[in-house]
C-alpha positions as CSV (number, residue, x, y, z in Angstrom):
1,X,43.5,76.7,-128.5
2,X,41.0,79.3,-129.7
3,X,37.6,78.6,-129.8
4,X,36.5,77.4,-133.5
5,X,33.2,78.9,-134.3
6,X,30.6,76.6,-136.4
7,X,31.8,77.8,-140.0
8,X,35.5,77.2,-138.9
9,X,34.4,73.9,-138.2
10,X,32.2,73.2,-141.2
11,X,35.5,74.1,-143.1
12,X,37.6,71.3,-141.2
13,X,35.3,68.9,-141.7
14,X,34.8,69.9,-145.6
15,X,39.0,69.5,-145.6
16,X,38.9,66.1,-143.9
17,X,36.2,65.0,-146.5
18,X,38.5,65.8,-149.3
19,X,41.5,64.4,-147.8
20,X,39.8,61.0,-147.4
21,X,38.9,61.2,-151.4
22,X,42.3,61.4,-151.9
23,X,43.3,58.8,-149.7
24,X,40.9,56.4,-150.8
25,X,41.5,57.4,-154.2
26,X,45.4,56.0,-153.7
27,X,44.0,52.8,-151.9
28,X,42.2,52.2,-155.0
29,X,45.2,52.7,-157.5
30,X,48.1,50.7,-155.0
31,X,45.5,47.8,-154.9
32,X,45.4,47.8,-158.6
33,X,49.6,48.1,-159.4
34,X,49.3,45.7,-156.2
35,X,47.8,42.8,-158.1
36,X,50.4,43.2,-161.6
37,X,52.9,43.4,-159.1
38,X,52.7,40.3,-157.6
39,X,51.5,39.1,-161.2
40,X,55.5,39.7,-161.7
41,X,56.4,38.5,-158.6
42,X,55.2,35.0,-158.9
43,X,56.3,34.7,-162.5
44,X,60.0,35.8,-161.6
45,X,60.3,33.6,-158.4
46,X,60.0,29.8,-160.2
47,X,62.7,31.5,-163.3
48,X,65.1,32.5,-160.1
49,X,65.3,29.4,-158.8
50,X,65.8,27.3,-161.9
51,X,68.9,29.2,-162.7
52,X,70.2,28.8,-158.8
53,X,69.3,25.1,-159.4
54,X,71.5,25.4,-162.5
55,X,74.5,27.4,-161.2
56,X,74.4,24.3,-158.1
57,X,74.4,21.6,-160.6
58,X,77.2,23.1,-162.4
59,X,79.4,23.9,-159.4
60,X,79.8,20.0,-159.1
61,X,81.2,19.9,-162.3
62,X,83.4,22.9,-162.2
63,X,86.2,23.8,-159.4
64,X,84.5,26.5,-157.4
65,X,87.5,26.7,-155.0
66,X,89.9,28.5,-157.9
67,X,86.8,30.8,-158.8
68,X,87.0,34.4,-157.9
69,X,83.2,34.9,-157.0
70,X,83.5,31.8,-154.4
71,X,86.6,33.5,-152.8
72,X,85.8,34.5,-149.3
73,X,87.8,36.7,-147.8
74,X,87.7,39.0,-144.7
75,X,85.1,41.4,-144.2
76,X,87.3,44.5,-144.2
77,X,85.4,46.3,-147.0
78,X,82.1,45.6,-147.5
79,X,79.1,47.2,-150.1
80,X,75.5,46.9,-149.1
81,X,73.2,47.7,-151.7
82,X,69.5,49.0,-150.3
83,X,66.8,49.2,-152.2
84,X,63.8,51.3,-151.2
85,X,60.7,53.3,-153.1
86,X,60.7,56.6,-154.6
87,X,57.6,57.5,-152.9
88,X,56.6,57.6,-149.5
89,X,52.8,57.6,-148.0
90,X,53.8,53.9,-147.3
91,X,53.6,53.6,-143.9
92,X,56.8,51.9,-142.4
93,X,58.0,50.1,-146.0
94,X,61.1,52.8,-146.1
95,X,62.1,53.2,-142.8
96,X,62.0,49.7,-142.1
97,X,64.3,48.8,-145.1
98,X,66.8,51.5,-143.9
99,X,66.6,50.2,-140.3
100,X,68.2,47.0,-141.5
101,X,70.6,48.4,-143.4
102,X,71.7,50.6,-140.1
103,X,71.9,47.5,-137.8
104,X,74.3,45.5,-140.6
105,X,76.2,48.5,-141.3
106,X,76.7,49.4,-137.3
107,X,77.7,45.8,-136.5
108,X,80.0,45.8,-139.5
109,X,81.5,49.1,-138.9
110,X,82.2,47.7,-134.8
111,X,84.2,45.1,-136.4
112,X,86.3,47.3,-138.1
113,X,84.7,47.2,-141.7
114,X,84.4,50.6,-144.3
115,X,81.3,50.5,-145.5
116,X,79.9,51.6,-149.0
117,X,76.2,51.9,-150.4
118,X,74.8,51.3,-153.7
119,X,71.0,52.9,-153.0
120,X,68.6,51.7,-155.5
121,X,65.3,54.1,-154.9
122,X,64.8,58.0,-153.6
123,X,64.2,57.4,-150.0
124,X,67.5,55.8,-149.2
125,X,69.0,58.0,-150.9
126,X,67.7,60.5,-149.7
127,X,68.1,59.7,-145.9
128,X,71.9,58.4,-146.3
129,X,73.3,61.2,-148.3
130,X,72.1,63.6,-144.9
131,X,74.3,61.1,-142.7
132,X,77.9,61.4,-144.4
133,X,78.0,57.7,-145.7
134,X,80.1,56.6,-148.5
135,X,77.8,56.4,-151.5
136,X,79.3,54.2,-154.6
137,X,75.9,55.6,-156.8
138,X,72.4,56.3,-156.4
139,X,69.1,55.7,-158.4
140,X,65.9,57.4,-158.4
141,X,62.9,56.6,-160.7
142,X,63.5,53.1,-160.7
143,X,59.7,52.3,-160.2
144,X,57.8,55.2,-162.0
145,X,56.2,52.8,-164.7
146,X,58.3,49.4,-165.4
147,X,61.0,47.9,-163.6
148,X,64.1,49.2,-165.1
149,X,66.3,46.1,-165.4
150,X,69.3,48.3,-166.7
151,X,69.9,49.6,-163.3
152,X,69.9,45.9,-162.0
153,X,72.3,44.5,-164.3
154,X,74.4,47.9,-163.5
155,X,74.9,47.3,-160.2
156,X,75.6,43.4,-160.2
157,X,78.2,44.6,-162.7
158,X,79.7,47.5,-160.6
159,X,79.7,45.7,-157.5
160,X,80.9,42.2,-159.0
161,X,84.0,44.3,-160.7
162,X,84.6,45.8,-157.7
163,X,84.5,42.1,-155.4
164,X,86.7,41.0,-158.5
165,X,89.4,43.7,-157.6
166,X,89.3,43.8,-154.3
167,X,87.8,46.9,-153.4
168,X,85.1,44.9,-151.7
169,X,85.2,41.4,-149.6
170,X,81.5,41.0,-149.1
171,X,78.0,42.3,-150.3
172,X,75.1,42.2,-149.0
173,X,71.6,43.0,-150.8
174,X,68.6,44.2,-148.8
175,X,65.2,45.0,-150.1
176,X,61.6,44.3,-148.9
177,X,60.1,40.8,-149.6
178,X,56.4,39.6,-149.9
179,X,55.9,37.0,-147.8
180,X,52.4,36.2,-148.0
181,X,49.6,38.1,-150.2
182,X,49.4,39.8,-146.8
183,X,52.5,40.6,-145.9
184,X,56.1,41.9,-146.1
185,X,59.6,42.4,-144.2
186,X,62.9,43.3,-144.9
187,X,65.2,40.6,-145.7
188,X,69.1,40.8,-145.8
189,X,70.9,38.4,-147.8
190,X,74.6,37.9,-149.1
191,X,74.9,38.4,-152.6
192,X,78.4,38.4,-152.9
193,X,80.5,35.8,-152.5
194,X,78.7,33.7,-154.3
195,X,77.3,30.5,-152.0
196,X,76.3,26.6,-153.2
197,X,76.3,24.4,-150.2
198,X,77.9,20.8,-150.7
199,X,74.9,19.2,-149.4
200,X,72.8,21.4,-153.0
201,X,75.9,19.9,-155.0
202,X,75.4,16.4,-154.1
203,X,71.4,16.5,-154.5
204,X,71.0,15.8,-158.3
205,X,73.8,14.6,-160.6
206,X,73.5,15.5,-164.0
207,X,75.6,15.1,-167.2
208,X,76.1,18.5,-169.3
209,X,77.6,18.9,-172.6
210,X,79.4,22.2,-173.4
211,X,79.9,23.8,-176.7
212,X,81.9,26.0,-174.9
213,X,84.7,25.4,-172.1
214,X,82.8,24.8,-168.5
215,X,84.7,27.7,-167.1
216,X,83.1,29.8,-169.9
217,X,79.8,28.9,-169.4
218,X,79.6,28.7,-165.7
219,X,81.0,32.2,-165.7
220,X,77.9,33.2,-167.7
221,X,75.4,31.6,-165.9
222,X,76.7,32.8,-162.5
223,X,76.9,36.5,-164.0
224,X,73.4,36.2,-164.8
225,X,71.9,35.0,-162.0
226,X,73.6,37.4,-160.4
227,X,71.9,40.0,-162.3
228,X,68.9,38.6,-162.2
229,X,68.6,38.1,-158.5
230,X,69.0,41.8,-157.8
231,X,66.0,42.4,-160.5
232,X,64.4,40.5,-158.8
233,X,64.7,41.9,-155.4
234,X,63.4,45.1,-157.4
235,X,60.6,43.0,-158.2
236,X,59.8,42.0,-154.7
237,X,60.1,45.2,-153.3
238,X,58.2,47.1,-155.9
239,X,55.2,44.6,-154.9
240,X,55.8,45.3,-150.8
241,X,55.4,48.9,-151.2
242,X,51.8,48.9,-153.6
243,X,50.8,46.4,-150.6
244,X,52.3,48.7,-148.1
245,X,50.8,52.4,-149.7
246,X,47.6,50.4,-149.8
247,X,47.1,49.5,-146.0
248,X,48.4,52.6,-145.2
249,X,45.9,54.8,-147.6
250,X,43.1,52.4,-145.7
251,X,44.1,53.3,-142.5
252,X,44.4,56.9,-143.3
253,X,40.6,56.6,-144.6
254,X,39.3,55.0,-141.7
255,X,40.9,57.7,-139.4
256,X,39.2,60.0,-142.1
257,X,36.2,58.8,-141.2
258,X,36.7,58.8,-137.4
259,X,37.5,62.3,-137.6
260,X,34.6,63.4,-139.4
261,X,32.7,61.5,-137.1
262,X,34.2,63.5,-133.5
263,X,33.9,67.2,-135.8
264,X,30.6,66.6,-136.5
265,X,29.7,66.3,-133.3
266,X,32.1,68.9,-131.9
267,X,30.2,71.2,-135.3
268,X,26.5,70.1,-133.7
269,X,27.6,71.0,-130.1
270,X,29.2,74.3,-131.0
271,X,26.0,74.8,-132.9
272,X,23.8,73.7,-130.0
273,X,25.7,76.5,-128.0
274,X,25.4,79.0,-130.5
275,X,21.1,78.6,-130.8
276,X,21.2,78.4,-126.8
277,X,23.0,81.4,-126.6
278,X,21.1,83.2,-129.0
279,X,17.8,82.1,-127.4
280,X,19.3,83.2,-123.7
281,X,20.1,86.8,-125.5
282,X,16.2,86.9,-126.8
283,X,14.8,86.0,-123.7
284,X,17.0,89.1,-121.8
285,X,16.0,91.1,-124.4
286,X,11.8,90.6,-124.1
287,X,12.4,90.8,-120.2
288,X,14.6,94.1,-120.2
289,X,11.7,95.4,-122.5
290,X,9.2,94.3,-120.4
291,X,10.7,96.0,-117.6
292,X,10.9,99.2,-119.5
């Protein structure tokens, strides 16, 4: 590499100084979306579970063996919806979402599965329409200001129609998941066929009265958890990646700062050089005179 001469790396360091505004700059805004995220997040959690509580109280009252959602079948056609961000500058939030989605679609497609996608964010998109993958639909934007439960409810719809009329025998939802405050990973859970363990139907009993027929109602409830669950999952992801763009925009400072840190002393040695060098060509000078 060619020599850089003290301007040149004035200039660097100037360009490192204004890339670590920037940075910190984003830091600052993820930490803010950060905390309404997670505002959202704990709100949605405690409403999730009370309609899961719901659908297991009423699947002791209602015959879940003749109901289509309950049916499992063979896993000979299964849809994996992915949701990821729009955005990157989030350190390993995307990639690590789309590496679980490779490992379940890879062991299903071993076992002789077809696999199609339902890819909720511009990333996953992005990376799985380059690899020749059946893609049912796609969705970008999904994060820009508010949550856009639309899309949710479209996609428990599409996929539930299509688990109703056999086009697919399993789905499986994977998104990002806080954990902690602190932390996130990708979590892969089965959304359809829909699960209630004997042990959650024998917890509580309850007594329900229906204005409407059981069927009816358990139908409705079960169709809106459904939705809700993947709005939800929108929910936890959109949380991970503010918490993930904001560790990674503070890392990215810090090396910001290291790097100023080695340039400016790289700038004061080249400088160093530069006076010693010119004090060397003086000091020939005054003796060549002096010889004259």
């Amino acid at each position: 590499m060619a020599k850089l001469s003290p301007r040149d790396i004035r200039r660097k360091i100037q360009g490192i100084k204004n890339t670590k505004r920037i940075t910190n700059a984003m830091k600052v805004v993820s930490a803010a979306k950060l905390r309404k995220a997670q505002e959202l997040v704990y709100a949605s959690r405690p409403y999730s579970e009370k309609i899961y509580e719901l659908v297991s109280h009423l699947a002791k009252h209602v015959d879940t063996e003749d109901h289509p959602l309950f049916d499992y079948r063979d896993e000979k056609r299964v849809d994996v919806i992915l949701i990821t961000a729009d955005r990157g500058l989030a350190g390993a939030f995307n990639s690590n979402a789309i590496k679980e989605a490779e490992k379940l679609i890879e062991e299903k497609e071993k076992k002789g599965a077809e696999i199609a996608l339902f890819l909720i964010g511009r990333k996953g998109y992005q990376y799985f329409s380059k690899r020749g993958y059946k893609i049912i639909k796609g969705y970008d934007e999904v994060f820009r200001k508010t949550i856009n439960f639309s899309v949710a409810k479209e996609v428990a719809e599409t996929v539930r129609e299509r688990f109703l009329n056999g086009e697919t025998d399993r789905v499986y939802l994977i998104n990002n998941e806080m954990i902690t405050r602190a932390s996130y990973k990708p979590i892969v859970r089965t959304f359809l066929p829909f699960s209630v363990s004997e042990e959650e139907k024998e917890e509580i009993s309850g007594v329900y009265e229906f204005e409407v027929s059981q069927e009816e109602f358990f139908d409705y409830v079960v169709n809106l958890y459904l939705n809700y669950q993947i709005y939800r999952a929108m929910v936890e992801s959109n949380a991970a990646e503010h918490f993930a763009r904001m560790i990674a925009m503070d890392n990215a400072t810090k090396n910001a700062d290291d790097l100023i840190r080695q340039w400016t002393l790289i700038f004061n040695k080249a400088r160093q050089e530069a006076i010693t060098t010119e004090l060397i060509d003086i000091s020939n000078a005054v003796e060549a005179l002096k010889a004259q």
